[in-house]
Structures are given as C-alpha cells and as structure tokens.
N, C-alpha and C positions, 0 to 999 in steps of 0.2 A: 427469504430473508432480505430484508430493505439492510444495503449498506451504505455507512456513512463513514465521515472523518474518524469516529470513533471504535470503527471496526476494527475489529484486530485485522492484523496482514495477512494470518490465515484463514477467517473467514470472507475476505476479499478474494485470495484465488481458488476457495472452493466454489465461492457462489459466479465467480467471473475468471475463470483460470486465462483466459485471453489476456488478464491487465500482468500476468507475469513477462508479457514484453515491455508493459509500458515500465514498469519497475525497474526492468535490467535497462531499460535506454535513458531509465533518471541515474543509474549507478548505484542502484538498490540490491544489496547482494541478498535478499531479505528471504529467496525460494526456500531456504533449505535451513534456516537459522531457525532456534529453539529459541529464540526468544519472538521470534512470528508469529507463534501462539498468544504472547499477552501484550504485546505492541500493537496499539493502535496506529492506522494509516498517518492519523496527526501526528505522533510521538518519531515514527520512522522518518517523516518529513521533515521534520526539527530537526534531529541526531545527525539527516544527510545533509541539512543547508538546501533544503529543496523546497522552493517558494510554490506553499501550498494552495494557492487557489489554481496553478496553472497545471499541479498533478491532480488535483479533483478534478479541473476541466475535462484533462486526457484519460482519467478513469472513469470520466461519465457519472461522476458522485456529486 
C-alpha cells in the first residue's frame, strides 16, 4: 500500500509502524485513538498545528 497525506493514521502505522516515533515527537497522541481509523495524516496535522510538509518530510511521504 502506497501512503500518502491522505492515509488514515492507521494505515500509516500498519504499513510503517516505525513513524509511531515520529508522531509521538510531533505530540500526536494519535497510537491508540479511535478516531485513527478515519483521520487522514493531513486532517491530524491540521487538528495538531503541525506544519505539514515538514511531518511528510520525517514520514518519508
């Protein structure tokens, strides 16, 4: 599975369970949240105030 902005945050740390560091060192408490299922990386980065080309950068997306 190719991920992008538009992944949800659970298909992010299935497909790369490694980027659950980089999440917890943006202050993303996102591991264990029910709503991780239909939030996209874009959407989560919005909600945190977290300037999204520099969390693509560090998740390699």
């Amino acid at each position: 599975m190719v991920i992008t902005l538009d992944s949800s945050i659970a298909d992010l740390l299935r497909e790369k369970p490694e980027s659950a560091t980089i999440l917890q060192n943006f202050g993303m408490g996102c591991l264990g949240c029910a709503i991780a299922n239909n939030e996209s990386i874009r959407e989560a980065a919005m909600v945190h105030g977290i300037p999204l080309e520099e969390l693509a950068k560090k998740l390699g997306i």
